[in-house]
N, C-alpha and C positions, 0 to 999 in steps of 0.2 A: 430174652435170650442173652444170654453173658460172655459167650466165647464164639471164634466160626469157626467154620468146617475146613478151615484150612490147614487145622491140625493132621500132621503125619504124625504114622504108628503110636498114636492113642487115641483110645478107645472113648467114645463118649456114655455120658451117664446123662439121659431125659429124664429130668424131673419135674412133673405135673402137679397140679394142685387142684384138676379138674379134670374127670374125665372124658368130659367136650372136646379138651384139646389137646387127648391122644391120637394118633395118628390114627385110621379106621384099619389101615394093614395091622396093624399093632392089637387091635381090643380081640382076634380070635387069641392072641397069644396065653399061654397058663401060665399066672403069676405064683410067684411064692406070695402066701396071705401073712402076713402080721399083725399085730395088733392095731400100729399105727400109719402102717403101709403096707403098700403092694410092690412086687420087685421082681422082674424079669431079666437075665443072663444069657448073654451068649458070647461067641467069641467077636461079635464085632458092636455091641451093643447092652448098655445097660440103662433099663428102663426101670424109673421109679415115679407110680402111682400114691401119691399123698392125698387123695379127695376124704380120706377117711377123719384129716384132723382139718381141714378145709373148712368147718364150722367153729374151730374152737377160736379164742379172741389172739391177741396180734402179740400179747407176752408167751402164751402157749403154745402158737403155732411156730415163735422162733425157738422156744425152751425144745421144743421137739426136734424138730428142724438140727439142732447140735445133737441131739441123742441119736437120729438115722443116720447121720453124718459118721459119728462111732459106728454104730451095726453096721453100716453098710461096706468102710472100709474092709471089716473083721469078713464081713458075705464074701467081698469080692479075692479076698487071700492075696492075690498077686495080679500083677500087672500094670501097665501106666495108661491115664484116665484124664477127661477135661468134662465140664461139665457143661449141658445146655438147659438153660434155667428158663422155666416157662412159671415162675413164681408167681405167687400174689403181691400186690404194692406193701403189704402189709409187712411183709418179710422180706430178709437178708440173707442170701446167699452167704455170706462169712460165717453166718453159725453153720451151714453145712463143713464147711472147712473147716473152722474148729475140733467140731467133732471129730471130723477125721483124721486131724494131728493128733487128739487126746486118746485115739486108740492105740496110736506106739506107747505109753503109760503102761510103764508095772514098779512096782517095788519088791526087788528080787533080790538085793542085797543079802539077805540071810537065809535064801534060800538056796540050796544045795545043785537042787534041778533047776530049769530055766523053760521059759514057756518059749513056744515059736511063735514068731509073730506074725501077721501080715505085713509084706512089702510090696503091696498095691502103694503107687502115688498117683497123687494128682496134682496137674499144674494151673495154677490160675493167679491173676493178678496182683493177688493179696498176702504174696507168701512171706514177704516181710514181717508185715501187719502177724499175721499167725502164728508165726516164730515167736514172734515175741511176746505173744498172749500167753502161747504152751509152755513157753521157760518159766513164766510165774507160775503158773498153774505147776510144771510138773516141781518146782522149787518149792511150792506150799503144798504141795502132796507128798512129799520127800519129809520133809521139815516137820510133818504131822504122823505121818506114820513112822517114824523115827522113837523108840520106846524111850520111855523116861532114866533109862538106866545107864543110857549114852548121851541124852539130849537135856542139857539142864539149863538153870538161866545162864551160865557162862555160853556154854554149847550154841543156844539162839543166838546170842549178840556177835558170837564170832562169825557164824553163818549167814549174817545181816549181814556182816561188815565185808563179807567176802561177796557177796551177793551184790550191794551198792556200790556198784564201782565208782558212782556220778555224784555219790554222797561222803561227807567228811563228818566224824563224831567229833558235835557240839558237846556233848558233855557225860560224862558218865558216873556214875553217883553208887556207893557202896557203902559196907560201914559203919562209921557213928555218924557219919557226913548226912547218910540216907538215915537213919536215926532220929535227927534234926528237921531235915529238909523236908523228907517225903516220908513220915510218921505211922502212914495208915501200910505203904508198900513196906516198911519195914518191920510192921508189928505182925503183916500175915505170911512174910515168909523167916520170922524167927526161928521160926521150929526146926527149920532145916538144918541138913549136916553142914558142917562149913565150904563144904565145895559146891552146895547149891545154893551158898547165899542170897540174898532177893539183890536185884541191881534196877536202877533206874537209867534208861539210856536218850540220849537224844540224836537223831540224824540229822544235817542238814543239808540239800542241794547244793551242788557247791558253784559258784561262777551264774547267781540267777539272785537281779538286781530289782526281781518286779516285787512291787508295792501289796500287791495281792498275798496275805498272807494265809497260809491253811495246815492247819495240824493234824495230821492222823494219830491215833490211839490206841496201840494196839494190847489187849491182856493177854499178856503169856503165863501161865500159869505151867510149869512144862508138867507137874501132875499133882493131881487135886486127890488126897485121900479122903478132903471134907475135914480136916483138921479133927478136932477133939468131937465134933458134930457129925463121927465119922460116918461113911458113905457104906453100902450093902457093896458085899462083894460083887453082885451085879450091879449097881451102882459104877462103882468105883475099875470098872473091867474095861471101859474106854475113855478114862483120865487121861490117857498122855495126849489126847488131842484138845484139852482143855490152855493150850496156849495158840490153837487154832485163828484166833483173834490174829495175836501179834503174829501168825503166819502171814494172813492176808492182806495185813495192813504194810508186809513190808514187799508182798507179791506187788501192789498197788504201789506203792511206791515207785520200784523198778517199773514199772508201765508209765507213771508220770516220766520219768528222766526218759525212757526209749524216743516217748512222743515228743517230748523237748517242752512239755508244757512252761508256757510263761507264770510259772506261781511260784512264790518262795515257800517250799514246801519243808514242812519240820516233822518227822518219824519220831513218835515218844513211842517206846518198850517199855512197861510193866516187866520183869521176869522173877518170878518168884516161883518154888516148889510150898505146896501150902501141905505140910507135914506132920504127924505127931510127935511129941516131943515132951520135956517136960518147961521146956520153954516156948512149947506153942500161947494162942493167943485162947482165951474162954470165952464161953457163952460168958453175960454179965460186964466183963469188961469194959470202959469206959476209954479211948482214946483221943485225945486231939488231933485232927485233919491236919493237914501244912493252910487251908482255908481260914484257920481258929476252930471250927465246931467241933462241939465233941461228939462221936461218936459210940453209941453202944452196942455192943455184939450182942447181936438177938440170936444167930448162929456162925458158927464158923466157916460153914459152908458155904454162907455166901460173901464169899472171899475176894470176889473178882472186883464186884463195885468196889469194895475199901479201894483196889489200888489203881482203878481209873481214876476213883476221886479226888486224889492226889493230885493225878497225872494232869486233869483235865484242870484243875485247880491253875496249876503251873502253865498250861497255856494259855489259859487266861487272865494270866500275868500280864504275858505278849501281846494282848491286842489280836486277836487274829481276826481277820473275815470272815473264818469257817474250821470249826471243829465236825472231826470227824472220827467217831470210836469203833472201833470192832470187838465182839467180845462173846462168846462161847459163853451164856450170864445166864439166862435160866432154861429148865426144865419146862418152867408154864410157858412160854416163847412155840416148843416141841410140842407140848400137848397140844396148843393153838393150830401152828400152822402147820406139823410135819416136819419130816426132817429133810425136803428138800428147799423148803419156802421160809429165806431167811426175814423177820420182822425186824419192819424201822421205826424209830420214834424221834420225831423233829418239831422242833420250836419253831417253825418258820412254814407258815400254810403258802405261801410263793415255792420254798425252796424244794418241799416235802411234794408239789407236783410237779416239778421239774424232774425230782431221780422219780416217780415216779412214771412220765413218760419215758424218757431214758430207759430203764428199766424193762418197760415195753419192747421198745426198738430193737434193745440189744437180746431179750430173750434170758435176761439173767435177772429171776425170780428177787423181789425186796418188796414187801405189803406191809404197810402204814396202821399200826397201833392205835390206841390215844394216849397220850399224858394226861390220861382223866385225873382232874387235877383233887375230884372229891376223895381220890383214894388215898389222898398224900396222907390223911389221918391214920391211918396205919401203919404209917411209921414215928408215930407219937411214943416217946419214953418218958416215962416216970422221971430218971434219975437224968437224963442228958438232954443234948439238942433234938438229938433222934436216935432209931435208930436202925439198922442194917440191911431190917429186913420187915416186911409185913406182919401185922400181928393177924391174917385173915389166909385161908388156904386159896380164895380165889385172886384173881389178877396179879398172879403176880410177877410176871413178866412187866407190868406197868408199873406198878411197885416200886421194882428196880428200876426202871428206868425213870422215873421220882425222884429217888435218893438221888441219881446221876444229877438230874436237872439242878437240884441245889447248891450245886458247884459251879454250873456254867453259865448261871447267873443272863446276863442278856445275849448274849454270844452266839450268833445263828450256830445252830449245832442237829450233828445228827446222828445219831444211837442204833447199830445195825446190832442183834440179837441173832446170830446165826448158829447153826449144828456144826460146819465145818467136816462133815461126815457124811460120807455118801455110800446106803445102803446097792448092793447088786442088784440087779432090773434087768427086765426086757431086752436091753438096749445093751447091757454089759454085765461082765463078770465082776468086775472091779470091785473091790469094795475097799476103805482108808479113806484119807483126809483127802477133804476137797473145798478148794475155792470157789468162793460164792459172793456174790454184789459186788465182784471189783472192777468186772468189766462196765459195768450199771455208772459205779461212785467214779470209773477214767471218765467217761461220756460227762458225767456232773461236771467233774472237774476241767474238761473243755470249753464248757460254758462260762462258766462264772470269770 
């Protein structure tokens, strides 16, 4: 039980995970049936039966847990609410709260009408903590549903930079500078017009003296037509969320500064629009990484590794204790796990079960790949070091995350493979960009 009965004029919300320990006045009551619950209303009382996912495992039943937390705010419309939690040990009352801040969320900027919303609240202990989850959250759901024709790589870096109040840009890189320096980011967003030119950016926490050093990596890509390897019009119809990566990586970011984490924390952007042109980049191509290796475009489409490779190249320059990429990178990732279940791939079997109990706990979906390492042969060239992309239609969500590893050399690291996109459900209408494994990779980053 999480709150008492000494709340005046709000309403309680009983939530069960068994129905043992509903009250016996309560079981003649008629529930509303859902899928994943049961849900009773009145004016002094709101009861919600969960026995229905009460079997599922301890990642699922908090992943859910956030989703009734949504439906249930949208059920109740109006009113003020505290909640008596009769949980399982397994689960966390704050995904219910989550959820129910994530249902004040729309993106209605360009639309004409305007939806009503519910203005049910609830109070409980953690409203700090939850504000400040939802701000990232609703900032990388802003940042992704934002079209490509207003949001470009300048557009991200300024919206970064307005965002990180607690961070100062280490360095920003464009040009013939970026030309030089960062090779592989510069060759895939050539093709652009000049006002989307590709930029490489760096954040750093500012006034944080710890020794712990950790890089985030974020691909911004702010839309992918698939370059000269062009993309199907269905294909290519939700590209603008293809800088999703570098959304969440900088959602995650703001979450480290809130929590005051002791890490010297460094934010590298990718931002490039990956373009046709007639100075885009070709299948065949032969590049040099900022690494030394050369690189061959087996396609242009798979655009994104070129310019982590860079990126991640360059933090491990710095010595870090811990890389860490986000990146919207393949298709096979989607076919694998869906588009709610973002896939990780880590060099490190200690650190790779850490986010994944983590992960568990908090109820924010990240399942573990392999770097099967026999697959690396597929990315064997003829003419170069390697190259891009797999010569094989299966794995290749591992593939790519292959290629990545040959940059980050010994360097605990860890490769999240995410949609960034969340289809409408059960649970919500919503449908646009959505963050994923950052609440999971703050938890990680607690630890270490």
């Amino acid at each position: 039980m999480t709150s008492k009965r000494k709340e005046i004029n709000k309403t309680p919300i009983f939530i069960f995970f068994s129905k043992d320990e509903i009250n016996k006045n309560y079981k003649k009551i008629i529930f509303d049936e859902y899928s994943s619950y049961s849900v009773f209303k009145s004016d002094k009382k709101v009861i919600i039966d969960l026995s229905k996912i009460s079997n599922l495992n301890t990642l699922q039943k908090n992943y859910k847990l956030l989703l009734i937390g949504l439906a249930i705010k949208n059920y109740c419309k109006t009113g003020s609410f505290f909640i008596e939690y009769f949980g399982c040990k397994e689960t966390d009352v704050k995904n219910f709260f989550i959820g129910w801040s994530l249902a004040d969320y729309s993106f209605e900027k360009y639309k004409s009408r305007k939806k009503i919303k519910s203005n049910a609240k609830i109070h409980h202990k953690s409203e700090k903590e939850i504000k400040s989850i939802s701000e990232s959250y609703f900032f990388i759901r802003d940042l992704i549903n934002t079209p490509a024709n207003i949001l470009g790589p300048n557009e991200i870096f300024y919206s970064a930079k307005k965002f990180l109040k607690k961070y100062t840009v280490l360095n920003l890189v464009s040009g013939k500078k970026l030309d030089s320096k960062f090779p592989l980011i510069s060759a895939v967003g050539q093709g652009a017009d000049n006002h989307k030119k590709p930029i490489f950016c760096e954040f750093k926490l500012k006034k944080n003296k710890s020794k712990k050093k950790v890089f985030l990596i974020g691909k911004g890509v702010s839309f992918d037509t698939g370059g000269l390897n062009i993309k199907t019009g269905n294909g290519m119809s939700l590209m603008k969320k293809d800088m999703g990566g570098a959304a969440n990586c900088i959602g995650l970011a703001k979450l480290v500064s809130d929590y005051n984490l002791n890490i010297d924390l460094r934010l590298l952007l990718c931002l490039v629009e990956n373009s046709i042109s007639k100075k885009s980049i070709r299948p065949s191509d032969i590049i040099k990484s900022r690494e030394g290796s050369f690189v061959e475009i087996g396609d242009t489409d798979a655009e994104g590794r070129l310019i982590l490779a860079d990126a991640i190249s360059y933090a491990c320059e710095n010595k870090p204790d811990l890389i860490i990429d986000m990146a919207t990178l393949t298709g096979a990732s989607r076919v694998a796990m869906g588009t709610e279940v973002p896939s990780f791939f880590c060099n490190d079997d200690d650190l790779a079960m850490k986010l994944i109990d983590v992960s568990k706990k908090t109820g924010d979906p990240l399942w573990q790949l392999p770097l099967w390492e026999n697959y690396s042969s597929q990315l064997n060239s003829a003419h170069a070091d390697f190259r891009n992309i797999g010569n094989s239609m299966f794995g290749g969500a591992i593939t790519a995350a292959l290629f990545l590893q040959k940059f980050v050399k010994d360097t605990p690291w860890i490769h999240v493979d995410l949609m960034a996109w969340i289809r409408s459900n059960k649970f919500s209408s919503y449908e646009g960009g959505e963050a994923m494994g950052i609440r999971a990779l703050l938890e990680l980053l607690k630890k270490i």
